[in-house]
Backbone as CSV, one residue per row, in Angstrom:
resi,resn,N_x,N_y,N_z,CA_x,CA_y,CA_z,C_x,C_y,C_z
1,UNK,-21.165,-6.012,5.604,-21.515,-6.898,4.515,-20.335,-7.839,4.253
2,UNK,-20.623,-9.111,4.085,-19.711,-10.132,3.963,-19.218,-10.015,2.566
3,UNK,-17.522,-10.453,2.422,-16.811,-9.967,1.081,-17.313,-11.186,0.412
4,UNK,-17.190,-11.605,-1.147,-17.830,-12.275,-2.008,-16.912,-13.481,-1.800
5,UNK,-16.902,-14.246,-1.632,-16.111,-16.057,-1.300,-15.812,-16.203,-2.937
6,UNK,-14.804,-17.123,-3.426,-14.514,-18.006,-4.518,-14.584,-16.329,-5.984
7,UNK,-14.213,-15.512,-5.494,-14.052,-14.614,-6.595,-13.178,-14.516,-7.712
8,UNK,-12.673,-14.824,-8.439,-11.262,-14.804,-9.241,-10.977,-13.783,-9.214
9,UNK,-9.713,-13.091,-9.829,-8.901,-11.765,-9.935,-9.751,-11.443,-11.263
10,UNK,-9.829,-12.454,-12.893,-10.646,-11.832,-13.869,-12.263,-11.233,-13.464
11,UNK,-12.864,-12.077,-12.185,-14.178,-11.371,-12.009,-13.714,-9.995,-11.261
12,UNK,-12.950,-9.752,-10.365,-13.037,-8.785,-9.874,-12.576,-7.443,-11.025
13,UNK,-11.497,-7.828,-11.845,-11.374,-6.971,-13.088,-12.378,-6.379,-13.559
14,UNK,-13.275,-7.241,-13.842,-14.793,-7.193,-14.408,-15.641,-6.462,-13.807
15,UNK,-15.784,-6.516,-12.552,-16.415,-5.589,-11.732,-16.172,-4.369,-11.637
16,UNK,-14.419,-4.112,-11.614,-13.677,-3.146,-11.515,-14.285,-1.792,-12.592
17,UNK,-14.371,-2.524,-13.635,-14.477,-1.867,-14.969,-16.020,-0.827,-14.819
18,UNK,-16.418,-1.207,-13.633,-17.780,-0.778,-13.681,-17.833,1.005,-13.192
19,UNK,-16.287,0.893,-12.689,-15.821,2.216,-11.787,-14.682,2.578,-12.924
20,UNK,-14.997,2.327,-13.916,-13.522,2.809,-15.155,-12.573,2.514,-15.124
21,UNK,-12.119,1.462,-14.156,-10.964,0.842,-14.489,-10.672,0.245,-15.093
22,UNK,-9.061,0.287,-15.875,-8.701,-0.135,-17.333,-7.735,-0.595,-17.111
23,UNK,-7.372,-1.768,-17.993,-6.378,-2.639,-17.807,-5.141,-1.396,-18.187
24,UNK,-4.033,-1.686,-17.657,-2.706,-0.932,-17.776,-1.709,-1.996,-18.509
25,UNK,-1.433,-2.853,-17.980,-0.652,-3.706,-18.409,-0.762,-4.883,-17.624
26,UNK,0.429,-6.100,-17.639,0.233,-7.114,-17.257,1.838,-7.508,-16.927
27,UNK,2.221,-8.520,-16.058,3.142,-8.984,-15.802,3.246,-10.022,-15.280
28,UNK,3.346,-11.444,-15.548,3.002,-12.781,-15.239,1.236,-12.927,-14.850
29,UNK,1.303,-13.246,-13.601,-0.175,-13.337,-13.092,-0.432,-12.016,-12.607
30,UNK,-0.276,-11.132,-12.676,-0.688,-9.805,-12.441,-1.164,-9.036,-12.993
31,UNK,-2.491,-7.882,-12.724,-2.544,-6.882,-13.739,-2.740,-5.733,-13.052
32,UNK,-2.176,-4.519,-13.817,-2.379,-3.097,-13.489,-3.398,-2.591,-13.975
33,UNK,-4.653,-2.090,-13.043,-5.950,-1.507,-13.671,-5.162,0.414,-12.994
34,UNK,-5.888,1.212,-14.068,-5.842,2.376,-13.673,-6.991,3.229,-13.550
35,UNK,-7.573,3.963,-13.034,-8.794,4.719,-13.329,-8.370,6.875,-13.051
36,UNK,-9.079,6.469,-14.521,-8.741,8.413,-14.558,-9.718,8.815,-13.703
37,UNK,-10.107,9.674,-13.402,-11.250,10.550,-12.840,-10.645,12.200,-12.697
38,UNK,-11.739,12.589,-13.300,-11.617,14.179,-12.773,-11.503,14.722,-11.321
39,UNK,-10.280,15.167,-10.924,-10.751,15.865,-9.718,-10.896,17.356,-9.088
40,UNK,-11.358,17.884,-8.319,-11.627,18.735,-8.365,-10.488,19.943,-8.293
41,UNK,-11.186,21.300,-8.674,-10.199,22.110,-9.167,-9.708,23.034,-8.166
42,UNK,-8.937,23.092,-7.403,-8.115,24.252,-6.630,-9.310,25.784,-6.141
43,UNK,-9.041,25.693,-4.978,-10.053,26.766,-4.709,-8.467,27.537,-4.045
44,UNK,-8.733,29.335,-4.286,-8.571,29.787,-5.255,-7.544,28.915,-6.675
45,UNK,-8.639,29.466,-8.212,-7.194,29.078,-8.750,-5.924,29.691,-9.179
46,UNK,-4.864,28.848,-9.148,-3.532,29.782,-9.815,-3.882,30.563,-10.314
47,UNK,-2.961,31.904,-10.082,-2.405,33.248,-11.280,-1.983,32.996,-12.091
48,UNK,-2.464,33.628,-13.366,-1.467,33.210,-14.443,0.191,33.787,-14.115
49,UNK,1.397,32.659,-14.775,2.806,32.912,-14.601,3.225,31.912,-13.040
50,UNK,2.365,31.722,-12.034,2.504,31.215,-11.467,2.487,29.753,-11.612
51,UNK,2.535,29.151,-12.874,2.904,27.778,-13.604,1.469,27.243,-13.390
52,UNK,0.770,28.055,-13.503,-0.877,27.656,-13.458,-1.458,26.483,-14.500
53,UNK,-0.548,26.727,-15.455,-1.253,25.433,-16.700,-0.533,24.067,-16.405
54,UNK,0.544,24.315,-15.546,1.345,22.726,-15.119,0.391,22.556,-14.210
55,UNK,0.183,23.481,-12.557,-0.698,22.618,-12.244,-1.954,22.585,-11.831
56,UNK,-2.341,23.199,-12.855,-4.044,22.782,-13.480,-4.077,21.218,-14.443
57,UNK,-2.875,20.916,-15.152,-3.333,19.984,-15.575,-3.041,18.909,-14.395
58,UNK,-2.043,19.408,-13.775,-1.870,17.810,-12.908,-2.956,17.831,-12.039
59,UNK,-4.035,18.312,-11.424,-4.971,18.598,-10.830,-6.258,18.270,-11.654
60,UNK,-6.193,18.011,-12.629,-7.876,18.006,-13.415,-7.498,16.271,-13.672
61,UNK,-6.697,15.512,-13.569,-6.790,13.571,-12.926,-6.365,13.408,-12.115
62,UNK,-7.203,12.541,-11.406,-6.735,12.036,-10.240,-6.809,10.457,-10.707
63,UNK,-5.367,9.985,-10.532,-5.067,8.889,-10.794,-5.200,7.796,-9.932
64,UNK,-6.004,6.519,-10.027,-5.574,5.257,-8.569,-5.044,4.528,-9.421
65,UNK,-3.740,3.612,-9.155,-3.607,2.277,-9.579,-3.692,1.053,-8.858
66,UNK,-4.124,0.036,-9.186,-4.674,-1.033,-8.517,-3.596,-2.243,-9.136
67,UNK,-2.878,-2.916,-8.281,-2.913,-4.593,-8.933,-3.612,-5.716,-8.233
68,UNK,-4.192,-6.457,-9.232,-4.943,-7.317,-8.907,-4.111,-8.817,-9.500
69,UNK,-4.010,-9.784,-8.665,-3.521,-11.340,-8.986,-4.588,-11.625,-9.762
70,UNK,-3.693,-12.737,-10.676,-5.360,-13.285,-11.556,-5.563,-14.638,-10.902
71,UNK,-5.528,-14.980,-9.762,-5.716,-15.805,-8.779,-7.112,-16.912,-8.940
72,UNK,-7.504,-17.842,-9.134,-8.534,-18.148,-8.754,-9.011,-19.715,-7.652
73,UNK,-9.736,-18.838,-6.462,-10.226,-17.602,-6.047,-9.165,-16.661,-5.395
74,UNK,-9.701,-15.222,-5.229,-8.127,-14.684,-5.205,-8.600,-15.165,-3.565
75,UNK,-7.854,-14.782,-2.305,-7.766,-15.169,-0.948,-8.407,-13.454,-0.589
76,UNK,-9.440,-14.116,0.332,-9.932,-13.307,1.302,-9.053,-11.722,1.616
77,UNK,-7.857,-11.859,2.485,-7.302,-10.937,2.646,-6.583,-10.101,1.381
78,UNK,-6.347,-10.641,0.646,-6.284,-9.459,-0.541,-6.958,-9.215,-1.448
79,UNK,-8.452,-9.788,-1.298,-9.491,-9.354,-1.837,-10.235,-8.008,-1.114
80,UNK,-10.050,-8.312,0.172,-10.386,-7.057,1.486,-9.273,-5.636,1.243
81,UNK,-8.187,-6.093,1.400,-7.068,-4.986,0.990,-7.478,-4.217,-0.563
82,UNK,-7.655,-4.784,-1.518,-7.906,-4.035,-2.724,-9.311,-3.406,-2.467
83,UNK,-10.320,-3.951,-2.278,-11.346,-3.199,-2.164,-11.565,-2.118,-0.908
84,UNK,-10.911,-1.814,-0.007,-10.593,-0.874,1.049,-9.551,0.275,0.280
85,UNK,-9.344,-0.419,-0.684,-8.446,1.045,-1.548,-8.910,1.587,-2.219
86,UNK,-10.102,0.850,-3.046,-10.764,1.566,-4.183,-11.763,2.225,-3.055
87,UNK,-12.843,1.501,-1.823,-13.510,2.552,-1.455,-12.903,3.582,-0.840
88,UNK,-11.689,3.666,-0.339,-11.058,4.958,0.285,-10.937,5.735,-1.097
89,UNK,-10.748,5.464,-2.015,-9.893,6.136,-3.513,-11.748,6.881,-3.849
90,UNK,-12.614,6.477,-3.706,-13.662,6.553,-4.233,-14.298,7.605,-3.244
91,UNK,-14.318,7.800,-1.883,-14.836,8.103,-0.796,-15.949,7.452,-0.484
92,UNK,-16.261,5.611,-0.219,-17.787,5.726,-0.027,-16.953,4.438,1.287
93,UNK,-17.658,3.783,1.760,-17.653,2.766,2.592,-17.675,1.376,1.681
94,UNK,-16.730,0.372,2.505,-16.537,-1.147,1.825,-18.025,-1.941,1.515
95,UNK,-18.761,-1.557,2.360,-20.703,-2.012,1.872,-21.286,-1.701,0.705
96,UNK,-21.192,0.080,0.392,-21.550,0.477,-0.553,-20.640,0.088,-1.838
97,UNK,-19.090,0.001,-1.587,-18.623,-0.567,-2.888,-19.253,-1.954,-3.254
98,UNK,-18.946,-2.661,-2.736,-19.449,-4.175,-3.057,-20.680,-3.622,-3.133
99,UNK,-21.654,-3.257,-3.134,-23.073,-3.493,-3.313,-23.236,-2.439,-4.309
100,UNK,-22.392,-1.799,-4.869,-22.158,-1.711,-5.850,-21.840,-2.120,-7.414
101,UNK,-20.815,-3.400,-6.794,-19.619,-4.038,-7.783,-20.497,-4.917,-7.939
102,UNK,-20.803,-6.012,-6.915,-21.728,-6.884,-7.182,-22.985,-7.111,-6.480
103,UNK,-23.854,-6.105,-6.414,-25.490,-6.062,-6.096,-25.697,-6.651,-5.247
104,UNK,-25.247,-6.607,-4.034,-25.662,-7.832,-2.858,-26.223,-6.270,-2.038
């Protein structure tokens, strides 16, 4: 599936948001989106004493951070690079994200 032509960095934000990503901060033309997600829990889990509540919590988010230029349009190749991170971060294929993000 062909990537979306003339996209800005605010539309792709926008899209972003559709997968829980949240603005983090900002730094000139840049922004940091983050997305929490639960991930899954340790098969077996920790013993208790074995620092099981440190890492159970670091184990119950799984963190991605993304920066996105607020570019407009952002350029092809780092429109391809960010979205090959979120579908690897996501587990699905670059088709199904975009036809996801934006219904094509």
């Amino acid at each position: 599936m062909k990537l979306p032509r003339n996209l800005s960095g605010t539309q792709l934000i926008k899209a972003l948001e559709k997968l829980d990503y949240q603005l983090t901060r900002q730094t000139g033309s840049h922004v940091r989106l983050t997305s929490l997600q639960p991930a899954p829990l340790p098969n077996p889990l920790p013993q208790a004493g074995e620092g099981a509540s440190e890492s159970l919590r670091e184990l119950r988010v799984n963190e991605h951070h993304l920066t996105v230029p607020l570019h407009d349009p952002l350029r092809i190749g780092t429109l391809a690079a960010i979205l090959a991170d979120v579908a690897a971060h996501h587990a699905m294929t670059r088709e199904a994200l975009i036809a996801q993000l934006f219904g094509k």
